[in-house]
C-alpha positions, 0 to 999 in steps of 0.5 A: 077279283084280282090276285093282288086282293086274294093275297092281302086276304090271305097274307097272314096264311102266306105269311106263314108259309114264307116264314117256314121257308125261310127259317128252313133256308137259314137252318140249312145255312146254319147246318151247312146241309139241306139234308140236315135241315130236313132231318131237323125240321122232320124230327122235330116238328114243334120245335121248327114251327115255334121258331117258325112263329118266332119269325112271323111274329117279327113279320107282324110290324108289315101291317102297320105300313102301306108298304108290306112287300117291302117291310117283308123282304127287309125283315126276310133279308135281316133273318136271312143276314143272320143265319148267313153270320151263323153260317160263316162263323160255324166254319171256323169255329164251334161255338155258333152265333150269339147275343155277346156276339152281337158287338161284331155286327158293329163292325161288319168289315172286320168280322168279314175279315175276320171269318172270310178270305179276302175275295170272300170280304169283296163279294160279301161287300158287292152283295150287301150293297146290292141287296141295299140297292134293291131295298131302297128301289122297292121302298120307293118303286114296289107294290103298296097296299091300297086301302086305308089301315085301320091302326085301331084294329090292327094294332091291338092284333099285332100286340095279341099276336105277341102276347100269344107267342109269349104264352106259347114261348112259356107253355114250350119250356113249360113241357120241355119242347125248349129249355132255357138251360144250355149245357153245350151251347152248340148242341143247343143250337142244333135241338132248339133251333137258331132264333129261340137260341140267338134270342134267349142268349140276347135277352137273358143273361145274367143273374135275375134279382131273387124275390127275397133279396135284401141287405138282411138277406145277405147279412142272415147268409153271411152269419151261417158261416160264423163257425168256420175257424179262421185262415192259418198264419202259418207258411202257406203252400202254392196252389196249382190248378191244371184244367186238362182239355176235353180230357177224361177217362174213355174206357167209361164209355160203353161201346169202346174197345181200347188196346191199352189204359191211355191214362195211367198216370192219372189213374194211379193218382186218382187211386192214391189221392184225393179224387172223385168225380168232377161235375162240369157246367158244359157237354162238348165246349164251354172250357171258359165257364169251367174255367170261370166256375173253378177260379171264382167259385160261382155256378153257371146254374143261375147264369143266362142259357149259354151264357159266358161271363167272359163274355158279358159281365167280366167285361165290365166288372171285377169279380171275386175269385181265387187270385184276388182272395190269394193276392190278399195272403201274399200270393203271387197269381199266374195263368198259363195257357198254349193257345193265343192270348184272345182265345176267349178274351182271356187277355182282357179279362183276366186282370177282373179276376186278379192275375198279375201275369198271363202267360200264353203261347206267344210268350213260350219258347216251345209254342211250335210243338204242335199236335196233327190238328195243330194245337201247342201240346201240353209238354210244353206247359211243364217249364212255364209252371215252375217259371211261375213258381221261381218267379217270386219269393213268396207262394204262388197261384198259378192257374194252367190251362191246357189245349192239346186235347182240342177238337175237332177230332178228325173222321180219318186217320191222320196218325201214321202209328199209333200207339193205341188203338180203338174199336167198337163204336158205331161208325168207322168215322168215330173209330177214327175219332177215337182213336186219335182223341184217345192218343192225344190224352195219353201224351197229356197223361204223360205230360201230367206223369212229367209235371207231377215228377218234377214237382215231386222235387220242387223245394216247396210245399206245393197243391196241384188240382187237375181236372177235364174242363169237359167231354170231348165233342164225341156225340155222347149221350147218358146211355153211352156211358157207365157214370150216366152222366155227361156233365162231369169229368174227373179231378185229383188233388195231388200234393207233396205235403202229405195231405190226408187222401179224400174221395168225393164228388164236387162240382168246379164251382166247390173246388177251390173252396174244398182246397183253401179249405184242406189246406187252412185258408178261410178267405173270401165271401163265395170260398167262406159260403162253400166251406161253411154251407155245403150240403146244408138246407137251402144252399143252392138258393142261397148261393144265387142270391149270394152271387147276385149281391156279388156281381149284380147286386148292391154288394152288401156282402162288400158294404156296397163297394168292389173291393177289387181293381182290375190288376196291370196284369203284364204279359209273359213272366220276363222281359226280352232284352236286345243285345246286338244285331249283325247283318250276315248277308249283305246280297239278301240282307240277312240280319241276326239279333241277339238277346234274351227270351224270343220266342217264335212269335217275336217280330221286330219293329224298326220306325213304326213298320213290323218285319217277321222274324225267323225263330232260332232260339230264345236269343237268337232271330233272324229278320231278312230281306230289307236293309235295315239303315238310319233306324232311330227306333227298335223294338221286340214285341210277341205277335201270333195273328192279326187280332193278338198283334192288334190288342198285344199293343196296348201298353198296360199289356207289356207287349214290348219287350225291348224297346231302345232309342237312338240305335244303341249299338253299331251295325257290323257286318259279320266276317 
């Protein structure tokens, strides 16, 4: 008997075989280490043999054709294609590669570009033509399965098979070998293996139709909320929301030794107003879903695992939230962020939640005053609120998003003095880490001692709620904590009107509720839910159907229509304008423009072509080295990188500044 037919024999059994290496290549890709791939594949066994037969099952399709060697490697090599993308992306950035991701693979140059350095896209092209090569010489020269297929067996084993692994699939969430809800995204990844987890964020998102859904379903919610009184006339205060990153109160973790309280400031106001503990949907990362749960009021529970609205529905739909809700009392709505525009698709996706002007660093003066790790420290956040409060004459939302606290947190030390220092955890590595996370919050809580004194003084009524978005990225498990608890962070509610001091524990999606509600707004259909039916009989369940009608449904909440148009959300608060351009240096060319509101990321754009400018001031640039002549076109716009210049075009955007036409004023050489 040849081997070739002891193979077909066995191929299901070899079959399997391939398929465990394989799924051991791509976590080892994934990973970025062979070691823990083995610690994985060894301390979770059952895990890495369910992925095992997720893959296997995918391989099924080879006998359904003559050609199985090469049906093999094209299955192989598109898992194999994943866990690559996997790869590359766990390089630059935390959050691994899922199903909202997918749109990418649409544009596989631009994600090379995007993740890779140039000689890397060359030899990414290279080997994907190579591979095609190889395909398409298998397909018609490999190795072909001889004997007749029996399609009236084969295909009714192929379904068996699949309809096993669906039963599989149910028996591992069934005894928590899996889970198909993900707190920390990456985390998950880790514990529950790349193609469960990529398939699970591909295949279910959203929010699933209750069984009992209806129009008088909606109709009974809505009447539970009857006894609320109605929104006070009278003059309302702004509503500030500060969401801190990855900040909150180290000295609750149990093995660390801190020399001194690195939250003072935060501590105190949590003593002398209302405050509690603040229960987050995310362990580690995830700022986007705290961030969705605080401004809409809806919970992530009844979301996909892993899911990020931002990243599918709100890229399709409006969505009830705080700024829509405020809008309709005559409030002016701002966010506020020092990280770039795109971070999240915050630039996009902000006009579905109703704010009228974003603010990023692009757009502030102090976007260079930066941490060791290079994220814009919080400090500079102080100015840009009250901007946003003296922008307008009536009251103001403004929703602050902070980035100082960011990791990755470095496992040497890269702080030449530090202020604080910390002892006790398990490796010096996480010392390290510690001790720079920790003194990186106590500048954040300095700058929250400086943004409260300032507003101390602001001549109108003002709320400010500030929270951690989540933990930070630290490893922490409940025993490692005194709260056993990794899913909550801590909030206060301070206010220069007085309100009377209130200690409880909320989670982010009952925030802003529980704030229009102290301060007499009893607005909108998810606020109106939570202010009436919190820690009533059947809230939670109600609440999913609610947010299904909202966002899913057939919104009978809104007699079937979206009462909510995507805003013209302008970039920044003020326009540049541009006064004068000398030229300083005719032997390098050396011009300076004058006028109002540059930042560091302004560059100038002559008759279509960009040049970078150098900072000096909000007006003052430099641009040098080409003699700018017979330029019928100028203009100011605020570019970061690549992919912010890209979508800061777009003019419902107001990316340009300033634009004139026809050279308004004459090029003078300074003397």
């Amino acid at each position: 008997m040849k081997i070739s037919d002891v193979c077909n024999k066995i191929s299901p059994v070899l079959q399997a075989l391939w398929c465990a290496v394989l799924y051991f290549i791509i976590e080892a890709i994934s990973r970025h280490s062979i070691a823990e791939a083995w610690q994985y594949m060894t301390g979770k066994p059952l895990v890495f043999v369910y992925n095992t037969a997720f893959i296997f099952t995918t391989m099924l399709i080879v006998y359904l054709f003559h050609r199985r060697f090469f049906w093999r490697v094209l299955v192989s090599a598109f898992w194999l294609f994943l866990g690559l993308v996997n790869g590359i992306l766990l390089m630059n950035r935390v959050t691994p590669f899922t199903g909202p991701d997918l749109h990418m693979l649409t544009d596989g140059l631009s994600i090379m570009q995007k993740y890779l350095p140039a000689y890397g896209v060359v030899l990414g092209c290279i080997l994907i033509g190579l591979v095609l090569i190889g395909l398409l010489i298998l397909l018609i020269k490999g190795p072909k399965y001889k004997k007749k297929i029996r399609y009236r067996y084969v295909i009714p084993l192929i379904l068996a098979g699949i309809a096993a692994f669906g039963g599989i699939t149910q028996l591992a969430l069934e005894k928590r070998i899996l889970s198909n809800y993900f707190g920390n995204i990456a985390f998950a990844y880790e514990d529950y293996g790349y193609p469960y987890c990529l398939a699970t964020t591909i295949f279910n998102t959203g929010i699933k139709s209750p069984r009992d859904y209806s129009e008088s379903e909606i109709e009974r919610i809505e009447k539970t909320e009857e006894n609320l009184p109605v929104t006070k006339e009278d003059k309302k205060p702004n509503i500030l929301f500060l969401q801190l990153e990855s900040f909150f109160d180290p000295t609750l973790v149990n093995y660390l030794d801190i020399s001194e309280d690195p939250i003072p400031t935060f501590r105190k106001l949590m003593k002398n107003y209302s405050s509690g503990y603040y229960k987050v949907p995310s362990v580690g990362a995830g700022t986007a879903n705290t961030e969705f749960e605080t401004i809409t009021g809806m919970s992530l529970h009844y979301f996909g695992p892993g899911e990020y609205p931002y990243k599918s529905i709100l890229k399709e739909t409006t969505c009830e939230s705080a700024p829509y809700v405020l809008k309709n009392l005559g409030y002016s709505t701002h966010a506020v962020h020092n990280n770039e525009s795109n971070f999240y698709g915050r630039r996009t996706i902000f006009p579905n939640l109703g704010f009228d002007t974003f603010t990023s660093e692009e757009y502030m003066a102090g976007e260079n005053l930066k941490n060791p790790l290079g994220w814009v420290k919080d400090s500079v956040l102080t100015d840009e609120i009250v901007k946003c409060l003296d922008s307008t004459e009536e009251p103001d939302y403004v929703y602050t998003i902070s980035v100082q606290g960011h990791g990755d947190y470095p496992d040497e030390p890269i702080l030449e003095d530090p202020q604080i220092t910390v002892s006790g955890a398990p490796t010096e590595e996480l010392n390290y880490k510690w001790e720079y996370y920790v003194n990186e919050i106590h500048e954040m809580d300095n700058f929250v001692k400086n943004l409260v004194d300032t507003l101390a003084d602001y001549p109108e009524d003002v709320v400010l709620v500030m929270y951690g978005d989540h933990l930070p990225t630290m490893g922490l498990t409940v025993e490692d904590l005194k709260n056993k608890y990794l899913f909550q962070t801590e909030y206060v509610i301070w206010d220069n009107m007085g309100l009377q001091k209130k200690n409880e524990n909320l989670a982010s999606y009952q925030i802003a509720a529980e704030v229009m509600d102290r301060v007499g707004i009893h607005d909108g259909t998810i606020f109106r839910y939570h202010q009436a039916r919190r820690n009533t009989k059947n809230y939670q369940v109600d609440l999913e159907t609610l947010q299904y009608d909202l966002l899913y449904g057939d919104r009978y909440a809104y007699q079937g229509e979206n009462p909510f148009q995507r805003t013209k959300m302008r970039m920044g608060l003020y326009d540049a304008t541009l006064d004068s351009i000398r030229l300083v240096s005719d032997s390098d060319y050396t011009y300076y423009i004058q006028g109002t509101n540059f930042t560091p990321s302004s560059q100038v754009k002559l008759n279509g072509e960009w040049y970078d400018t150098v900072y000096v001031s909000p007006t003052t640039l430099v641009i040098t080295g080409t003699e700018l002549k017979d330029f019928d076109r100028l203009s100011v716009v605020q570019r970061s990188n690549s992919s912010t210049r890209k979508a800061l075009s777009k003019s419902y955007d107001r990316a340009v500044y300033a634009l004139y036409d026809k050279n308004p004023w004459k090029l003078e050489k300074e003397e």
